[in-house]
Biopython code that builds the backbone (N, CA, C, O; Angstrom):
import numpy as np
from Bio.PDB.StructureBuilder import StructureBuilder

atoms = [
    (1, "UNK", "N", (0.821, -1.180, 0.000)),
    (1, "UNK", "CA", (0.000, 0.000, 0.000)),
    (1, "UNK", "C", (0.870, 1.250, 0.000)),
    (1, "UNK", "O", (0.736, 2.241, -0.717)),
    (2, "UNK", "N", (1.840, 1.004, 0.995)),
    (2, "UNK", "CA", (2.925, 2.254, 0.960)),
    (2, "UNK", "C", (3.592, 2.755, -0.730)),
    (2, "UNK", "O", (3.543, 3.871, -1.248)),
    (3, "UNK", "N", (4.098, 1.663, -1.196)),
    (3, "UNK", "CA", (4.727, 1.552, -2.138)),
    (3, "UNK", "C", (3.725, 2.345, -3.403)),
    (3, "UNK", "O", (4.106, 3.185, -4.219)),
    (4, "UNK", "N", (2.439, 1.796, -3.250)),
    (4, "UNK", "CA", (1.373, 2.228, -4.340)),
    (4, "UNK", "C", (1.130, 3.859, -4.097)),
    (4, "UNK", "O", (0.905, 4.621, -5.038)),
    (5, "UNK", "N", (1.196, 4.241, -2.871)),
    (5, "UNK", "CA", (1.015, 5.769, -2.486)),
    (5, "UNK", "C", (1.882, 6.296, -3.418)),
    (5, "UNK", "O", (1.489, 6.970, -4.370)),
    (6, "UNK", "N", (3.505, 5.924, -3.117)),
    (6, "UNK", "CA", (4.731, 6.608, -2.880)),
    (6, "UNK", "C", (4.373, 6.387, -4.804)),
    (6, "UNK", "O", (4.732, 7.361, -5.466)),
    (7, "UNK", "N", (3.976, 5.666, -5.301)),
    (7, "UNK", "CA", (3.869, 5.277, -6.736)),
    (7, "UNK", "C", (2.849, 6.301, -7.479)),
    (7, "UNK", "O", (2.796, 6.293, -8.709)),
    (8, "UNK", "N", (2.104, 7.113, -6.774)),
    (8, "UNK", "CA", (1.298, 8.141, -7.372)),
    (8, "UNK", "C", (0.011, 6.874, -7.304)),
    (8, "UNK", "O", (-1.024, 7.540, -7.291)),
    (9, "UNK", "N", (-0.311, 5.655, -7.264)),
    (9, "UNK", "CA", (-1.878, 4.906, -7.562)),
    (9, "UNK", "C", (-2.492, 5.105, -6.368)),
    (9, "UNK", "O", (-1.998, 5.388, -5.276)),
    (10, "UNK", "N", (-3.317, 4.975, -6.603)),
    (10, "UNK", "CA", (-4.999, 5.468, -5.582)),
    (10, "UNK", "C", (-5.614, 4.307, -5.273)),
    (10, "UNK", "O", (-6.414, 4.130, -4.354)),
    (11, "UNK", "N", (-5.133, 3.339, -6.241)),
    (11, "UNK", "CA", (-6.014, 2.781, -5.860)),
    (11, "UNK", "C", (-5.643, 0.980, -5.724)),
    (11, "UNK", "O", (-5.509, 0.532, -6.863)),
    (12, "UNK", "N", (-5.480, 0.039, -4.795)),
    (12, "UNK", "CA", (-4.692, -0.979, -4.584)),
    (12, "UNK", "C", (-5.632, -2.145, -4.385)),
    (12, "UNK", "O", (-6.686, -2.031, -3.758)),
    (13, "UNK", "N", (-5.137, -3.485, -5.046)),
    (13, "UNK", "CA", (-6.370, -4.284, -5.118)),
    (13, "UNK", "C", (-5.640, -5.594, -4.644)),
    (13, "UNK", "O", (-4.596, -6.008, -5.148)),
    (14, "UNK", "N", (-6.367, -6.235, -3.543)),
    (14, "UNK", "CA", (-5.801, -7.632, -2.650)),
    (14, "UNK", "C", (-6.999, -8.695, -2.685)),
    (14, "UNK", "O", (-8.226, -8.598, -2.663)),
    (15, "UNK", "N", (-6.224, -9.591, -2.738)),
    (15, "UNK", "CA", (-7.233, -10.841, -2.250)),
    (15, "UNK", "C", (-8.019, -10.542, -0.873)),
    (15, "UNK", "O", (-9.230, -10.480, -0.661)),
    (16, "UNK", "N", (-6.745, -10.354, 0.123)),
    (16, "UNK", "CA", (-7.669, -10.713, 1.318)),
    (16, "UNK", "C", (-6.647, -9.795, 2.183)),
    (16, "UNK", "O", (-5.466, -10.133, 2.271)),
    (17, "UNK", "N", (-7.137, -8.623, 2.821)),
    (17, "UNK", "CA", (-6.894, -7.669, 3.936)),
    (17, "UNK", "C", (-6.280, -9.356, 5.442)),
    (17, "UNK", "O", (-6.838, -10.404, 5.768)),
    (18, "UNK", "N", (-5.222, -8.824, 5.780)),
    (18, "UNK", "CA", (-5.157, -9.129, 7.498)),
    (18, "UNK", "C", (-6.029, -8.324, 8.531)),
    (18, "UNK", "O", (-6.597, -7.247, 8.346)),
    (19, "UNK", "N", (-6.001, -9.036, 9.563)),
    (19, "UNK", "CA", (-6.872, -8.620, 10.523)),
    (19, "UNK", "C", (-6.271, -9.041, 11.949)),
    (19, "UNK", "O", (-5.100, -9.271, 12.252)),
    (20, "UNK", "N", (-7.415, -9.070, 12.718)),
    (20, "UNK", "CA", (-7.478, -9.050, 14.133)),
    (20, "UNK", "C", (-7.456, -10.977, 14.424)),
    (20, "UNK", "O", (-8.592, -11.451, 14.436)),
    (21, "UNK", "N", (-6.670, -11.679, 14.570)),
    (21, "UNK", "CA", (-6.543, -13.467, 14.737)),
    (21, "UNK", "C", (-7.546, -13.671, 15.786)),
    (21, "UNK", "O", (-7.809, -12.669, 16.451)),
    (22, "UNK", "N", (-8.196, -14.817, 16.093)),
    (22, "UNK", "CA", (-8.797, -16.026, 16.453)),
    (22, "UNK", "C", (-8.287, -15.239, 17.966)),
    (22, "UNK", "O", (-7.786, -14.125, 17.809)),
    (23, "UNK", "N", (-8.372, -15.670, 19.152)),
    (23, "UNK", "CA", (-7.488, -15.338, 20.458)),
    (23, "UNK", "C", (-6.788, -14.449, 20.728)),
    (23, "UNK", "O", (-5.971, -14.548, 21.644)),
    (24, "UNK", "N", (-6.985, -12.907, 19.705)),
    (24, "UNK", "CA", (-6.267, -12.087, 20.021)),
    (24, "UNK", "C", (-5.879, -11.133, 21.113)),
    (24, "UNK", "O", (-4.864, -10.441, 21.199)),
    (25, "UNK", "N", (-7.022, -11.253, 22.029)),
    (25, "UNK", "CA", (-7.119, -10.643, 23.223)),
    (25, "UNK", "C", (-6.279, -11.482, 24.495)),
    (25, "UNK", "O", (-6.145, -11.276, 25.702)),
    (26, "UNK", "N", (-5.787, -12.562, 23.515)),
    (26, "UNK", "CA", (-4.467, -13.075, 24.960)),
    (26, "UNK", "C", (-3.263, -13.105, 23.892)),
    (26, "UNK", "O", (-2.073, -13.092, 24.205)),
    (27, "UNK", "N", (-3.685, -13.141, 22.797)),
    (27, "UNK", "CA", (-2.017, -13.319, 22.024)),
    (27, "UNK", "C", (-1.727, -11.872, 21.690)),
    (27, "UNK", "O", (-0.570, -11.517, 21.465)),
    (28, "UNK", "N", (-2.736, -11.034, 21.651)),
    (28, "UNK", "CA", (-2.526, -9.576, 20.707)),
    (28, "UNK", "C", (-2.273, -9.839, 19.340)),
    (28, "UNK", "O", (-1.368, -9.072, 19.014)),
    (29, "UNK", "N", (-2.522, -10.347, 18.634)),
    (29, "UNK", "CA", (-1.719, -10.808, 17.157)),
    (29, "UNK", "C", (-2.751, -9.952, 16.741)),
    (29, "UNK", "O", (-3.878, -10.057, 17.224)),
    (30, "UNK", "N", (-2.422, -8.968, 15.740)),
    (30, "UNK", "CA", (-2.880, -8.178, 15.127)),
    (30, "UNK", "C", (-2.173, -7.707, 13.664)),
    (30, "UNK", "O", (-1.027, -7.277, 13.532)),
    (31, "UNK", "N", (-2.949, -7.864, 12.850)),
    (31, "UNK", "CA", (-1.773, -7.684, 11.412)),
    (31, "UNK", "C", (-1.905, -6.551, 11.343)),
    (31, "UNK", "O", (-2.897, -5.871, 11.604)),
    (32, "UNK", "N", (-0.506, -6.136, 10.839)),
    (32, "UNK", "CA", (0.307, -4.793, 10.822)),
    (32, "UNK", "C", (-0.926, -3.769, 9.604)),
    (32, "UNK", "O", (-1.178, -2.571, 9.735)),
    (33, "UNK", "N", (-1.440, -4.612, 8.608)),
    (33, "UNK", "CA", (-2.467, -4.095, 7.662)),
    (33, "UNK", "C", (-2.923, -3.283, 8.189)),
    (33, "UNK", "O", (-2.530, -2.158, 7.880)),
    (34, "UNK", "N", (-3.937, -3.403, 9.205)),
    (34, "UNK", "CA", (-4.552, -2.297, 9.777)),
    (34, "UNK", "C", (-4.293, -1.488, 10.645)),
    (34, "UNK", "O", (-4.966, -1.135, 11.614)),
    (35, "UNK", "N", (-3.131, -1.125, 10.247)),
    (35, "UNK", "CA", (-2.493, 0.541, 11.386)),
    (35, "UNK", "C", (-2.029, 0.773, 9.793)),
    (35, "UNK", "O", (-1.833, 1.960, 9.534)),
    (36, "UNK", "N", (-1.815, -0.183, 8.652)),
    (36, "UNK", "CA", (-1.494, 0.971, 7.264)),
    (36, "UNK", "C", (-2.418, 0.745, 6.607)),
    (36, "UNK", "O", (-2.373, 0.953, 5.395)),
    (37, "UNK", "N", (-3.464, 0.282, 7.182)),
    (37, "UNK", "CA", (-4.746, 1.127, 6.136)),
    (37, "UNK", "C", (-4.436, 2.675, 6.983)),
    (37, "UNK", "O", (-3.816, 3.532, 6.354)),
    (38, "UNK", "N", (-4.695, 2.847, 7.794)),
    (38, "UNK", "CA", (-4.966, 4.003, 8.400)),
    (38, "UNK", "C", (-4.326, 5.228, 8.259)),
    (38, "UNK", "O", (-4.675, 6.392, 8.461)),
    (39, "UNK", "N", (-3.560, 4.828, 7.963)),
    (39, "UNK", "CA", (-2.093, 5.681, 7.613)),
    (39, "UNK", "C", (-2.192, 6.034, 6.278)),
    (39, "UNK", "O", (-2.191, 7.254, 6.117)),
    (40, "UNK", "N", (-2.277, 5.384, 5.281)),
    (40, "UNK", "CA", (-1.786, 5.495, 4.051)),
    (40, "UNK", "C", (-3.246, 5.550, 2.926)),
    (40, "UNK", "O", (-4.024, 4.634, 2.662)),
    (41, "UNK", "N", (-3.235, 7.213, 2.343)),
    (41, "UNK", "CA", (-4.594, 7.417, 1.663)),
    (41, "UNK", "C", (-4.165, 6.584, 0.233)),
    (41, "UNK", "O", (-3.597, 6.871, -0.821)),
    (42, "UNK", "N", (-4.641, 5.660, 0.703)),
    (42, "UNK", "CA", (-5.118, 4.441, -0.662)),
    (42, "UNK", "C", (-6.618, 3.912, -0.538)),
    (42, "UNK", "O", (-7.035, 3.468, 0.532)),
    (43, "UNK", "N", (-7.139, 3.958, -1.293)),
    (43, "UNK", "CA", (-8.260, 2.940, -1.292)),
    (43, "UNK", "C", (-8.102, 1.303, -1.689)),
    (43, "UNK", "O", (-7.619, 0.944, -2.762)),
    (44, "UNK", "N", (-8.453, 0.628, -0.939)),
    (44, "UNK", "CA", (-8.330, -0.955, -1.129)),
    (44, "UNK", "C", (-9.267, -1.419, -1.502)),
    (44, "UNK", "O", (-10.394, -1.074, -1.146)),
    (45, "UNK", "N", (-9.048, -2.159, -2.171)),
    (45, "UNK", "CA", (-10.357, -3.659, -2.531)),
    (45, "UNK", "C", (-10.090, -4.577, -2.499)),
    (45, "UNK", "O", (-9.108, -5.045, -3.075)),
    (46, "UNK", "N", (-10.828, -5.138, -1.849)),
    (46, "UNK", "CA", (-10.120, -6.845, -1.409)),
    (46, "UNK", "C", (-11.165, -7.914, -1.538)),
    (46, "UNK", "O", (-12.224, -7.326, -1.318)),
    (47, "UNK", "N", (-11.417, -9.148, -1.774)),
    (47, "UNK", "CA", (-12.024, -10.051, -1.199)),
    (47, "UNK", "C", (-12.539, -9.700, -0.190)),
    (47, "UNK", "O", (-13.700, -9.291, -0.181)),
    (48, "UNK", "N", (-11.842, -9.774, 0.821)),
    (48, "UNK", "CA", (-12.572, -9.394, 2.164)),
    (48, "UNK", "C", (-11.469, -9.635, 2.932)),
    (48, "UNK", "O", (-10.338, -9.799, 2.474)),
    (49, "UNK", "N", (-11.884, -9.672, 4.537)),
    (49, "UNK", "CA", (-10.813, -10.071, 5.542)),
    (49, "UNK", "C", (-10.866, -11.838, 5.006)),
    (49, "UNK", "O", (-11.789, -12.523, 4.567)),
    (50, "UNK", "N", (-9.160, -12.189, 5.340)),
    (50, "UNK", "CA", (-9.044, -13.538, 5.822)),
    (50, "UNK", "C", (-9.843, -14.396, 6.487)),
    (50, "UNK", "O", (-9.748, -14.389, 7.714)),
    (51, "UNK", "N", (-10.505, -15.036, 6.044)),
    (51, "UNK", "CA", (-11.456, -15.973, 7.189)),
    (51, "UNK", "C", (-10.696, -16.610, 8.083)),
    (51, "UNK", "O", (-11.472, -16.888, 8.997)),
    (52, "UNK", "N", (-9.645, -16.998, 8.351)),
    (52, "UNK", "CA", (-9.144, -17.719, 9.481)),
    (52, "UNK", "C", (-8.811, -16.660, 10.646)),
    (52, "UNK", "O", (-8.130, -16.948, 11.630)),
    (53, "UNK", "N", (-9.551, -15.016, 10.332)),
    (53, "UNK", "CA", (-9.357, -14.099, 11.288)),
    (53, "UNK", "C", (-10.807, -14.284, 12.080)),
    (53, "UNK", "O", (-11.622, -15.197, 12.220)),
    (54, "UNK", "N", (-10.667, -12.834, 12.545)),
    (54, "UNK", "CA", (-11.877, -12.978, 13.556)),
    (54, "UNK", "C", (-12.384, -11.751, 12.976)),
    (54, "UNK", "O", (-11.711, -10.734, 13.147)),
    (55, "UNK", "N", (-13.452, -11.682, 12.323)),
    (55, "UNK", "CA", (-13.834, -10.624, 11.372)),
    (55, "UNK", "C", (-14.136, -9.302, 12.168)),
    (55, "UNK", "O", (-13.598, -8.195, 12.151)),
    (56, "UNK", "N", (-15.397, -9.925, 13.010)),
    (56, "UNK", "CA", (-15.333, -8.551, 13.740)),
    (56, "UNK", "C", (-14.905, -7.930, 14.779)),
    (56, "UNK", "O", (-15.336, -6.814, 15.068)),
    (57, "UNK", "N", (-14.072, -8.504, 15.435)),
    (57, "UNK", "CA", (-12.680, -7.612, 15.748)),
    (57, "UNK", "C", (-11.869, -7.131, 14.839)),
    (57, "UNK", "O", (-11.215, -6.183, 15.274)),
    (58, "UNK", "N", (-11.625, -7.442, 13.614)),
    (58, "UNK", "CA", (-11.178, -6.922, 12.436)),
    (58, "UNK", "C", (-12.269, -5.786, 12.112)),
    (58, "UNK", "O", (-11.728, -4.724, 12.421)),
    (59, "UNK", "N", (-13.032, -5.639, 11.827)),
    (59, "UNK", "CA", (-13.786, -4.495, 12.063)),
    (59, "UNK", "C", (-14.005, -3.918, 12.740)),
    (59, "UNK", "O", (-14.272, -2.788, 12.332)),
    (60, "UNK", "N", (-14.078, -4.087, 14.016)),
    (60, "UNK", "CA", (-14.119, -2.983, 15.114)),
    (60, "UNK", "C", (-12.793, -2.325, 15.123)),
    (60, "UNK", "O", (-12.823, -1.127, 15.405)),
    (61, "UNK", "N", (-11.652, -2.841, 14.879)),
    (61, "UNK", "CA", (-10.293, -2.566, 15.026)),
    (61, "UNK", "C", (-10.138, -1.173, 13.842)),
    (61, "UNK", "O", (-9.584, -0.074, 13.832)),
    (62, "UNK", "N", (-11.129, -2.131, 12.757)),
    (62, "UNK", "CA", (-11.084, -0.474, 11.412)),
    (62, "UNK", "C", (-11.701, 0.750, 11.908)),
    (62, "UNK", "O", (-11.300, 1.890, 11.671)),
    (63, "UNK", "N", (-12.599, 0.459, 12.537)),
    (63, "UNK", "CA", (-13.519, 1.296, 13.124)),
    (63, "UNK", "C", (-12.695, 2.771, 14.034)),
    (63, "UNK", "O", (-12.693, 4.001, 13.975)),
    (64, "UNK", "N", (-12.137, 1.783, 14.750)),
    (64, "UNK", "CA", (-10.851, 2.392, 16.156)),
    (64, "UNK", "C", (-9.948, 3.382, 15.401)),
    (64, "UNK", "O", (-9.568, 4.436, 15.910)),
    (65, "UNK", "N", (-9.591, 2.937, 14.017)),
    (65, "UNK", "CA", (-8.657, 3.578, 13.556)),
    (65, "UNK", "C", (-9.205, 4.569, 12.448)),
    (65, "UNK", "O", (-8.452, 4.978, 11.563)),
    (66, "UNK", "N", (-10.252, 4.865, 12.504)),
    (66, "UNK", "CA", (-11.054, 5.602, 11.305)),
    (66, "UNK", "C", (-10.780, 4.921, 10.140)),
    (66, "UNK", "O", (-10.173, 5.602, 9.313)),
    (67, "UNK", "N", (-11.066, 3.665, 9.779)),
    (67, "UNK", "CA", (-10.669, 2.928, 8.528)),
    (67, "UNK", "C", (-12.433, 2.916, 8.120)),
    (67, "UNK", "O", (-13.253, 2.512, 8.944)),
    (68, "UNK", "N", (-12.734, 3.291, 7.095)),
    (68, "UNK", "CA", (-14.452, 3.037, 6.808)),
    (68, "UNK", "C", (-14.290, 2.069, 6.120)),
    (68, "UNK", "O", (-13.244, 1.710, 5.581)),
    (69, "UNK", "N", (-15.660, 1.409, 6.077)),
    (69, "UNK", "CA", (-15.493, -0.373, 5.134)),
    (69, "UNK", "C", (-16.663, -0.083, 4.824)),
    (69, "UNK", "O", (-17.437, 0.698, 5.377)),
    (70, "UNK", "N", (-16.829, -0.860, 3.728)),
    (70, "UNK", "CA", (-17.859, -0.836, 2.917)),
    (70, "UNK", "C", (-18.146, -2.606, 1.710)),
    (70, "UNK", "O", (-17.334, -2.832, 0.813)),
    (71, "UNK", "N", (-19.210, -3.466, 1.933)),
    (71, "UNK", "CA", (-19.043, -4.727, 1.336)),
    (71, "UNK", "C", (-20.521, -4.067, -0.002)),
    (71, "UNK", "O", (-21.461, -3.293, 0.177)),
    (72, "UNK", "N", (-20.135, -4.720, -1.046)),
    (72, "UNK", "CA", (-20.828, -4.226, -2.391)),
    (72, "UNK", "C", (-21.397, -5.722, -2.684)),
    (72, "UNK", "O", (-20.784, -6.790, -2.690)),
    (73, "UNK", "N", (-22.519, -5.498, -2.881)),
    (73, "UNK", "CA", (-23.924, -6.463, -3.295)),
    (73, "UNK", "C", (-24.094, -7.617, -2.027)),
    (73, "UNK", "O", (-24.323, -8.788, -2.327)),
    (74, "UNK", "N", (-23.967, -7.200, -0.598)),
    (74, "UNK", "CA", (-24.207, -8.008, 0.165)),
    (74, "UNK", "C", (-24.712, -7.322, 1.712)),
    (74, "UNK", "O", (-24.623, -6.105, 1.877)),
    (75, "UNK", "N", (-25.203, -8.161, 2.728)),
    (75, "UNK", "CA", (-25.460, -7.650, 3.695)),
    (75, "UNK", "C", (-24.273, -7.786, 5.109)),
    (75, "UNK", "O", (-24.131, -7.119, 6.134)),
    (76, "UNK", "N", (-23.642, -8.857, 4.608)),
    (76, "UNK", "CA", (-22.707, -8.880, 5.295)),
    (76, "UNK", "C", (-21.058, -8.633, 4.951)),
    (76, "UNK", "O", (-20.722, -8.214, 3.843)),
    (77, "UNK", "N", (-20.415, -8.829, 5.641)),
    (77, "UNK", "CA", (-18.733, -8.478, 5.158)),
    (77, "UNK", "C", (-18.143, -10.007, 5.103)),
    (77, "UNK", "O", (-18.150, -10.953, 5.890)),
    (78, "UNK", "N", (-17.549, -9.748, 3.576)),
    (78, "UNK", "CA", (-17.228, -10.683, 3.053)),
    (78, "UNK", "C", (-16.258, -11.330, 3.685)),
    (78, "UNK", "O", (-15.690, -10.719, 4.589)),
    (79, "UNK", "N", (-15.837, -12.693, 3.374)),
    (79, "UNK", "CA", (-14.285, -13.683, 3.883)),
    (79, "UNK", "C", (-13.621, -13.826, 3.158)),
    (79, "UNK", "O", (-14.264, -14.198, 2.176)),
    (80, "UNK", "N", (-12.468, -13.771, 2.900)),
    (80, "UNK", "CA", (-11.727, -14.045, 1.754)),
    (80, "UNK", "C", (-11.575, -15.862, 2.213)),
    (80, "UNK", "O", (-11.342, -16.159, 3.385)),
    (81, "UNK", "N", (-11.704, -16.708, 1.371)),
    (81, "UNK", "CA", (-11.117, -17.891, 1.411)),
    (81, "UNK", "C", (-9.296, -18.557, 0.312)),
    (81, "UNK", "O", (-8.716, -18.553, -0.774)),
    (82, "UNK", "N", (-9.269, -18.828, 1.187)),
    (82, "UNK", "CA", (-7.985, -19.815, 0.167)),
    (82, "UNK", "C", (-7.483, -20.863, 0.788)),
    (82, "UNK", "O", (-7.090, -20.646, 1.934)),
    (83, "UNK", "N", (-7.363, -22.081, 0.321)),
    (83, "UNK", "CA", (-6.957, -23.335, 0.994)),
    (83, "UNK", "C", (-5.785, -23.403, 1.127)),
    (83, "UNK", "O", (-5.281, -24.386, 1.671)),
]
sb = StructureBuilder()
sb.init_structure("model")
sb.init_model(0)
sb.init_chain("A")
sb.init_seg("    ")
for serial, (resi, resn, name, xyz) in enumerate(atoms, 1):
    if name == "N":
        sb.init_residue(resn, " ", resi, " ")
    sb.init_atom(name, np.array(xyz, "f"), 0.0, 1.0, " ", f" {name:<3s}", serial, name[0])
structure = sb.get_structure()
């Protein structure tokens, strides 16, 4: 995302955003992603969060950091899957 800023693009496209892990409130594991969404004016599009995260602590966490989210043709927020 940094790199795409520093690159003049607006606009950066991922499979699947990191997030807030499974037990994070005793491990803290938190992916570094979301302190540079926050940071860095890019817009992302992704799949969604990682499903092997914990989504909505991954969203509340965007929330914390003024990160706005937004999921297109659905009611809920998407998972990214990959085996």
């Amino acid at each position: 995302m940094r790199l795409a800023h520093l690159a003049g693009i607006s606009t950066f496209v991922t499979g699947g955003t990191g997030g807030v892990h499974r037990g994070a409130e005793i491990s803290m594991d938190i992916s570094a992603d979301l302190i540079e969404l926050s940071r860095t004016p890019v817009v992302v599009v992704s799949a969604g969060v990682k499903s092997i995260l914990d989504i909505q602590k991954t969203l509340e966490t965007l929330e914390t950091y003024g990160v706005p989210t937004a999921a297109y043709g659905t009611n809920e927020f998407p998972a990214f899957f990959s085996p």
